[in-house]
C-alpha positions as CSV (number, residue, x, y, z in Angstrom):
1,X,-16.9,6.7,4.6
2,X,-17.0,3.3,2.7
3,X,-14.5,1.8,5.2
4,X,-12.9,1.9,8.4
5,X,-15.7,4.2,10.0
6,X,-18.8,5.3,8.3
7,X,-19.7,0.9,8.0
8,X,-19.2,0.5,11.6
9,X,-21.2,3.5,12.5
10,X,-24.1,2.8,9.8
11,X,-23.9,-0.7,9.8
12,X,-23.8,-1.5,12.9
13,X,-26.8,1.3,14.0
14,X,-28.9,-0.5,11.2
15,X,-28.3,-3.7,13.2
16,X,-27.4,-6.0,10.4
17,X,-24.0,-6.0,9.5
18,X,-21.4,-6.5,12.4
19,X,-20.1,-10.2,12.6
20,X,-16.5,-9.9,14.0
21,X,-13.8,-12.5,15.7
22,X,-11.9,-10.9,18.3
23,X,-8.3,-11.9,19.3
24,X,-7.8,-14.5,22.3
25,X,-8.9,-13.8,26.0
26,X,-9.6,-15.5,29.2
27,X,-12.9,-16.4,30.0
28,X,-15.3,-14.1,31.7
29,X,-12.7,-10.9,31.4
30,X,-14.0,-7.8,33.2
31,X,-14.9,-4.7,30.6
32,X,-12.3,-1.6,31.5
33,X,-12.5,1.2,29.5
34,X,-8.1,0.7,29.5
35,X,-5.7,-0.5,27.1
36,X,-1.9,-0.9,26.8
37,X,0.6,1.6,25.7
38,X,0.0,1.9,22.1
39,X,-3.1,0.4,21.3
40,X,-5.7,1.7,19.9
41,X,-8.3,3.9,22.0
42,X,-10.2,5.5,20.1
43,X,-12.1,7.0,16.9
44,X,-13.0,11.0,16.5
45,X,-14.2,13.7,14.4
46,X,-14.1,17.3,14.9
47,X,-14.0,16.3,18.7
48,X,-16.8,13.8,18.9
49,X,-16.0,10.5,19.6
50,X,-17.1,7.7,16.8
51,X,-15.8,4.7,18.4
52,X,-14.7,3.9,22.0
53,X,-12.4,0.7,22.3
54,X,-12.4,-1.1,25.6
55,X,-10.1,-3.9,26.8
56,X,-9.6,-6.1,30.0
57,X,-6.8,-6.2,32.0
58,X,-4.2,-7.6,29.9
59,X,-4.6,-5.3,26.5
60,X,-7.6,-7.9,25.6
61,X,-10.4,-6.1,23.4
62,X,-13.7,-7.1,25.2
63,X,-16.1,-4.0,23.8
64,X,-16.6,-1.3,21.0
65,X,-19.0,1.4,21.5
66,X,-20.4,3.0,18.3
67,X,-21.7,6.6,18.5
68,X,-23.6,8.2,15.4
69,X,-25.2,11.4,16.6
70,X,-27.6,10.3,20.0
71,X,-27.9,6.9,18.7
72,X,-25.5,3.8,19.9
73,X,-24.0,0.8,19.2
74,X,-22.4,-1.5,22.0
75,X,-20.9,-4.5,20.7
76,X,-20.0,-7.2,23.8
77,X,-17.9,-10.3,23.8
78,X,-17.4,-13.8,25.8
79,X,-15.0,-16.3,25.1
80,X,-15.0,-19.9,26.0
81,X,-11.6,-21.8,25.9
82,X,-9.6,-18.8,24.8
83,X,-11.9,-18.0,21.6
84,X,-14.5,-16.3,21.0
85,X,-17.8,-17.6,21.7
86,X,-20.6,-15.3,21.7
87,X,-20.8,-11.7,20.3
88,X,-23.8,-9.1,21.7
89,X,-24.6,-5.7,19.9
90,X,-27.0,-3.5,21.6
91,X,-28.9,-0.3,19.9
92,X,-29.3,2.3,22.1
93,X,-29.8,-0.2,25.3
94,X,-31.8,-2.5,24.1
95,X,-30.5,-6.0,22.1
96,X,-30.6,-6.1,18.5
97,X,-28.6,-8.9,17.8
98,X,-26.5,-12.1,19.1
99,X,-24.0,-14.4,17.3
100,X,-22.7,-17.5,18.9
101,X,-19.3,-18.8,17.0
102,X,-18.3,-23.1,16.5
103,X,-14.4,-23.6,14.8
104,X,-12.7,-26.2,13.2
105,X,-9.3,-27.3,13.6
106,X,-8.8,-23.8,15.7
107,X,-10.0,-22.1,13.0
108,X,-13.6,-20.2,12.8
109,X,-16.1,-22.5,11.0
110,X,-19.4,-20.9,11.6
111,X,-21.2,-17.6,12.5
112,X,-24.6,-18.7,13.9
113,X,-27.1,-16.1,14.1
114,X,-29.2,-16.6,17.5
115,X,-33.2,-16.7,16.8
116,X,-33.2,-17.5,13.1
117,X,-33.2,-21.1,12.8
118,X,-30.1,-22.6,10.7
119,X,-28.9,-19.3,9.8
120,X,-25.7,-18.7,9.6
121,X,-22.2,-17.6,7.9
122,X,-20.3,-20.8,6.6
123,X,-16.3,-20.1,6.3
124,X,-13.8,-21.5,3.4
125,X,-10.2,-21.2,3.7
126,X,-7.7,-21.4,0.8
127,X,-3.7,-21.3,2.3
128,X,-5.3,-20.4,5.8
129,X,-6.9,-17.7,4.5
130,X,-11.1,-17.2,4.4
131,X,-11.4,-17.3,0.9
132,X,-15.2,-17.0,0.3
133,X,-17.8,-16.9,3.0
134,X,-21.6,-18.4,2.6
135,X,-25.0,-17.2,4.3
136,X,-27.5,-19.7,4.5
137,X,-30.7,-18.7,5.7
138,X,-33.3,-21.1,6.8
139,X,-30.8,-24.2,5.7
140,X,-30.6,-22.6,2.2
141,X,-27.6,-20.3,0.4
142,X,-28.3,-16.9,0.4
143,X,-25.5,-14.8,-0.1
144,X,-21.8,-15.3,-0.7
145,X,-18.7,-13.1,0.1
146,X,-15.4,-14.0,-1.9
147,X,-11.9,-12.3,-1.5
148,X,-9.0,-12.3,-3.5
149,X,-5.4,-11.3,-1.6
150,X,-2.2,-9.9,-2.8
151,X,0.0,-10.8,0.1
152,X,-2.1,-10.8,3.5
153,X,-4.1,-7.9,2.2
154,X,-7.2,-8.3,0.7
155,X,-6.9,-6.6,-2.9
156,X,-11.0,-7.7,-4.3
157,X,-13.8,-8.6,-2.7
158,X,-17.5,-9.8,-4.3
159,X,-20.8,-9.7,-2.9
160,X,-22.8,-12.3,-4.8
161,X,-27.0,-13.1,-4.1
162,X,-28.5,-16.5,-4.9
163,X,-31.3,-16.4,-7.3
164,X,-33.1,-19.3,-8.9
165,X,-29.7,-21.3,-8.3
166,X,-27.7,-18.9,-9.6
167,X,-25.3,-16.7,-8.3
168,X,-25.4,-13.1,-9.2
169,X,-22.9,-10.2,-8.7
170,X,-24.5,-7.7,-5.9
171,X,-21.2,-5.3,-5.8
172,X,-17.5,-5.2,-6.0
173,X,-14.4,-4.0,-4.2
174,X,-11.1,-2.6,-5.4
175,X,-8.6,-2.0,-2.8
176,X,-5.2,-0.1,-2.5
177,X,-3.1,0.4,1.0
178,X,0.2,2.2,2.3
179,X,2.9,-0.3,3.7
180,X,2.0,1.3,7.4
181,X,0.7,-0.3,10.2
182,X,-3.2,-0.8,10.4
183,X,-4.5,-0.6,13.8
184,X,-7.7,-2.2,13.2
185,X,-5.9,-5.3,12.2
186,X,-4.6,-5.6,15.4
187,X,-7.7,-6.0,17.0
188,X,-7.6,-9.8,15.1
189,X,-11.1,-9.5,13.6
190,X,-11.1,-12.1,10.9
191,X,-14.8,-12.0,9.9
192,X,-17.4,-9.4,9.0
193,X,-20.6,-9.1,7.6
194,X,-19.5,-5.6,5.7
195,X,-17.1,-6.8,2.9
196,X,-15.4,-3.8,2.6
197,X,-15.2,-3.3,6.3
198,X,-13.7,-7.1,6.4
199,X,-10.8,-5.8,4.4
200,X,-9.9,-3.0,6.4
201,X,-9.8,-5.2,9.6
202,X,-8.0,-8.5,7.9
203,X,-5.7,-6.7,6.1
204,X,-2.3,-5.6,7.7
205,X,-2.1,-2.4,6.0
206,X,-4.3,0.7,5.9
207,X,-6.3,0.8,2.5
208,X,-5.4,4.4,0.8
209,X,-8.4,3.6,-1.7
210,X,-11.6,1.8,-2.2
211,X,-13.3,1.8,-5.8
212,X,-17.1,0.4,-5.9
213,X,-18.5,-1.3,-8.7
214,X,-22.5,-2.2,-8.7
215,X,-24.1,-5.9,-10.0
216,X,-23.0,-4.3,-13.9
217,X,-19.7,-3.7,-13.0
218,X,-19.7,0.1,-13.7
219,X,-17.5,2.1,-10.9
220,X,-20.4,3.9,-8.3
221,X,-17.8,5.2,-5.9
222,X,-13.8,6.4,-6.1
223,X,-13.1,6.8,-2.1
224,X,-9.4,7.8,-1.4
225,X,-7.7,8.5,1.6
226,X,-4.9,10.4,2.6
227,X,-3.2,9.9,6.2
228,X,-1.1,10.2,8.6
229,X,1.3,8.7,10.9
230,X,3.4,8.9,14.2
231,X,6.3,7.4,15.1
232,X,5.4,3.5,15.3
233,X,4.2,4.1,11.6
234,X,-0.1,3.4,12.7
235,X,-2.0,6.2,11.6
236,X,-3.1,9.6,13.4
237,X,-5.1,11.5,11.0
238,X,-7.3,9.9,7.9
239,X,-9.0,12.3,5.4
240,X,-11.7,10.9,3.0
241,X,-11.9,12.7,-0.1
242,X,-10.3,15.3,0.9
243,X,-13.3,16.6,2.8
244,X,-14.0,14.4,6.4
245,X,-10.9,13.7,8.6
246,X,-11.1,10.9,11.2
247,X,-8.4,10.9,14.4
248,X,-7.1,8.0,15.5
249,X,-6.3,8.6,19.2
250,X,-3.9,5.4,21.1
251,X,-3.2,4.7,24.5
């Protein structure tokens, strides 16, 4: 799956991707495999669990846990004055990456990427949205991620490289969505590494389909989704294709 769950399970188990902001909390909250009435718990297929969602006392998201096959993915989180300041991911036990986060103006400003020296994601904000994101790598630009909204949801999105000065189109995103709650969005994770996974977890709604286009602009992939809903109008079922469906189980 292009989306919600196939780029947090492969992304995430490649240890590259995953760069997230999570929503407000008190410092040093205790990890509790709990949640509140409604939110969301977790991710399955067929019966196996894909993502586990853990929260502190007050409803607080402090930790995903990321299951693909007998390989996982534990993603940790610290705050410092009531934001995010630190994000862990260990790979099968063992750390494979750390980010440390600086704002502006109570906004994020910076991703820093612990052990590679002045690496990091730069954020740009257009009507108090992120409207393109830089990588700098060593000091220098590396990568660039731009989004375009209709709304609060995120409708394009470009992955651009820096060669010889100039930047080049890596891939682009399409993006439809339901008028249905999303839950992923209300886990308040404004940033992430995986453009397409950024939508999914900025935007309000739940995308319904994702169209791929490579550096010529030539369509590689025409992902739809089909879903379902309860009550509250978040989604219970999701079915790619019309082949793999994903549960969505809440507290």
């Amino acid at each position: 799956m292009k989306t919600q769950i196939k780029h947090l399970l492969l992304m995430a188990l490649v240890i590259s991707s995953l760069t997230a902001c999570k929503k407000e909390s008190d410092d040093n909250d205790d990890t509790q495999n709990s949640g509140l009435p409604g939110q969301l718990h977790k991710i399955t297929s067929s019966g196996n669990d894909l993502i586990i969602y853990s929260y502190d006392g007050t409803g607080k998201l402090t930790q995903e846990e990321i299951h693909n096959g007998n390989q996982t993915m534990t993603i940790t989180y610290t705050y410092d004055n009531g934001k995010i300041s630190n994000e862990t991911g260990k790979y099968n036990g063992s750390t494979a990456y750390q980010y440390t986060y600086t704002y502006q103006n109570n906004k994020l400003d910076k991703c820093n990427i612990v052990g590679a020296t002045q690496s990091y994601w730069q954020m740009h904000y257009d009507n108090g949205k992120i409207d393109y994101a830089t990588q700098y790598i060593g000091g220098g630009e590396s990568k660039k991620m731009t989004y375009t909204y209709t709304g609060d949801n995120i409708t394009e999105a470009q992955l651009l490289n820096r060669f010889g000065g100039t930047w080049e189109l890596e891939k682009r995103y399409e993006f439809e969505y339901d008028n249905k709650h999303n839950p992923l969005h209300d886990l308040n994770v404004p940033f992430s590494e995986v453009i397409s996974e950024f939508a999914n977890l900025v935007s309000p709604n739940n995308s319904t389909r994702i169209k791929e286009f490579d550096q010529n602009n030539l369509l590689v992939n025409d992902d739809q989704y089909q879903m379902t809903y309860n009550a509250d109008n978040y989604p219970t079922t999701t079915t790619e294709n019309n082949t793999t469906t994903y549960e969505f189980i809440y507290y």
